[in-house]
C-alpha positions in Angstrom: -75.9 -41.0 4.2 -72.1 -40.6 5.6 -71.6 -41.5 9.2 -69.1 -38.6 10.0 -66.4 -39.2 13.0 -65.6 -36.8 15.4 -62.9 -34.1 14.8 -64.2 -33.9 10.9 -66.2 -30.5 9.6 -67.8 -31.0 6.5 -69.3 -27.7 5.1 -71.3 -29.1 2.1 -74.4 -30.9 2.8 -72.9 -33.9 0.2 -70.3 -35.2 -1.6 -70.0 -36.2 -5.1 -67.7 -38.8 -6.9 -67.6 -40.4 -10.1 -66.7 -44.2 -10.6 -65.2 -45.6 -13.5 -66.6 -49.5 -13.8 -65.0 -52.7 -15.3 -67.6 -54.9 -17.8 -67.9 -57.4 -14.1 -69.0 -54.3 -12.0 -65.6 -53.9 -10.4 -64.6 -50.1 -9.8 -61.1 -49.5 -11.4 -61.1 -45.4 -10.5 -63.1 -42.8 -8.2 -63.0 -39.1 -8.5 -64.6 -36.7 -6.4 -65.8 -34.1 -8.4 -67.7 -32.1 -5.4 -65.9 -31.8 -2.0 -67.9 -32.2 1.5 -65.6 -29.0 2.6 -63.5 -32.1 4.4 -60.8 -34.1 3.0 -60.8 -37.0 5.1 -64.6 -37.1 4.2 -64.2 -37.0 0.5 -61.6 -39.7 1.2 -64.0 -41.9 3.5 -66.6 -41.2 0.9 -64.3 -42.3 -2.5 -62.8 -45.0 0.1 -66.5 -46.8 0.3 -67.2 -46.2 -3.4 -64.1 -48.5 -3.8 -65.7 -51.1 -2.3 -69.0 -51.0 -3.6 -69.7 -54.0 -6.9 -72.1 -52.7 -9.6 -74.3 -54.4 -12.2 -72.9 -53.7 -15.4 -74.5 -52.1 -18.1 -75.9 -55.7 -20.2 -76.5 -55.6 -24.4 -77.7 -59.2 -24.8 -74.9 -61.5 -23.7 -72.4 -58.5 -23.5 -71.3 -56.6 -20.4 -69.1 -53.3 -20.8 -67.0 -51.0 -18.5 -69.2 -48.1 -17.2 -69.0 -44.6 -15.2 -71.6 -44.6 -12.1 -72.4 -40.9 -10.7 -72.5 -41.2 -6.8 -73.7 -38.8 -3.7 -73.9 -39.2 -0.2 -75.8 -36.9 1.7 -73.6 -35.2 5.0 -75.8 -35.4 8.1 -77.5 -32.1 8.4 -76.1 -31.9 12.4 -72.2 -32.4 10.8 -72.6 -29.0 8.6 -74.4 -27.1 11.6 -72.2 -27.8 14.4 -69.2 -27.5 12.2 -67.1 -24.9 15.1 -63.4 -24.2 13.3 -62.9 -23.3 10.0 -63.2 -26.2 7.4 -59.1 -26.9 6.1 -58.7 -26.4 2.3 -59.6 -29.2 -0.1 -58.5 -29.3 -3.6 -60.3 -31.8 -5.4 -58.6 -34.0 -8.4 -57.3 -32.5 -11.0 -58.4 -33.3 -14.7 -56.9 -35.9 -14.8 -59.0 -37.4 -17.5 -62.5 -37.4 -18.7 -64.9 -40.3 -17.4 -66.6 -41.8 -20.0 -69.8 -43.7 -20.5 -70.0 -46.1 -23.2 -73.4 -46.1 -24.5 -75.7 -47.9 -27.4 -74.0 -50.9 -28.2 -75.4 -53.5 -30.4 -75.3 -56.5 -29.3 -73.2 -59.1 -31.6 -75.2 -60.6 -34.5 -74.3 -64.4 -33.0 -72.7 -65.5 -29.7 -69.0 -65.4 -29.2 -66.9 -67.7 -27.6 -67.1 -66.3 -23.7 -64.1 -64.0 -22.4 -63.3 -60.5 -22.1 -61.4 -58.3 -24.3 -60.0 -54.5 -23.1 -60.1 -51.9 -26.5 -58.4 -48.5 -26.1 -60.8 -46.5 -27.7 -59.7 -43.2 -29.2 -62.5 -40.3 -29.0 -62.1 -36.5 -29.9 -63.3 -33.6 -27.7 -67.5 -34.5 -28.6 -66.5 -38.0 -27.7 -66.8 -39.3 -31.1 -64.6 -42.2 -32.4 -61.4 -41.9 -33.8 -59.7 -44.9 -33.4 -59.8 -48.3 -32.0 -57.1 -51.0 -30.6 -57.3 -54.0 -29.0 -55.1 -54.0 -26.0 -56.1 -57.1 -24.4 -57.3 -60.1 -25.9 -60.3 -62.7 -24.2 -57.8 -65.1 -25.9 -60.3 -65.9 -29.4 -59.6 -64.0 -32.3 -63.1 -64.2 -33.4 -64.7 -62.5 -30.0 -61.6 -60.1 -30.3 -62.9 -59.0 -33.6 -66.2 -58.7 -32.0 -65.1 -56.6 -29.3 -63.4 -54.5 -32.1 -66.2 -54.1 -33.8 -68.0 -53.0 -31.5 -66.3 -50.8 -29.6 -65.8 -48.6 -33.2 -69.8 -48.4 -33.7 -70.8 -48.0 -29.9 -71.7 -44.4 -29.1 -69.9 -42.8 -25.7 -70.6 -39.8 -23.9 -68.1 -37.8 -20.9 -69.6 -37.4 -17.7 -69.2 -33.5 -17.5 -66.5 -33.2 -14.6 -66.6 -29.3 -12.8 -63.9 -26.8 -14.1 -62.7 -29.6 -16.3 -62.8 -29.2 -20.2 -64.0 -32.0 -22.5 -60.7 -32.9 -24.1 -59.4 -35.6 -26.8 -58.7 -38.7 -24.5 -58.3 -42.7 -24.9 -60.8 -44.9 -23.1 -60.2 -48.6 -21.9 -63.2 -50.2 -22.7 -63.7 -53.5 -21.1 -66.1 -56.0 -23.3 -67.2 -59.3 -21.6 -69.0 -61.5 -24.0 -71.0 -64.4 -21.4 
């Protein structure tokens, strides 16, 4: 639950955001995708998200980048004794699909530890259309791996409101331990 300061006036009971996660559980970007009626709750809300470490998803001795769906719950007295009119929020604009990498096979032998970034390309179902290796763990071989599986690894988008699914490139982190 969200501890909301004076002078704020939050007309939904919650607010929603989205995280996108690196393979260590870092968050690298937070959306809010439904507003609290309050920007400076939104922000407070995407501000904590920000600091918050997750546990990667784990496919034997591989980590991968992530999305995390997030609430917080308004206090029921901040909605009720909301007195003025709540100012205007606009939320993020579609900026970009989330993505959630899923169903990865882990590697048939154990690479040389390190973590590789792919741009993976995926059409409007999220299907693969392309893969490159934008940063390299620093071994060819676990870069190939990374590679590899990034192209058979199945992804999803996390549906975003008002916000078509649309062709888009995802950084996939892979961190082989």
């Amino acid at each position: 639950m969200l501890t909301i300061p004076e002078g704020m006036h939050p007309t939904n009971p919650r607010v929603r955001v989205l995280a996108d996660l690196g393979s260590d559980g870092r968050v690298r970007r937070v959306v809010t995708v439904e507003s609290s009626g309050d920007a400076a709750v939104d922000a407070a809300a995407a501000k904590a998200v920000e600091h918050f470490r997750f546990a990667p998803p784990a496919y034997g001795c591989v980590t991968t980048s992530s999305t995390a769906a997030l609430s917080f719950n308004v206090p029921p007295e901040a909605t009720a004794a909301r007195q003025s009119p709540a100012p205007n929020v606009s939320l993020a604009p579609c900026a970009g699909p989330f993505v959630r990498p899923m169903g990865f096979s882990p590697p048939p032998q154990r690479e040389v530890p390190g973590t590789a970034t792919v741009e993976v390309s995926l059409d409007s179902a999220a299907a693969v259309t392309g893969v490159r290796l934008v940063h390299s763990s620093g071994n060819p071989k676990t870069d190939n791996a990374a590679t590899a599986a990034a192209r058979s690894g199945a992804y999803r988008f996390e549906p975003i409101p008002g916000c078509p699914q649309s062709p888009t490139t995802y950084q996939l982190e892979i961190t082989f331990h």
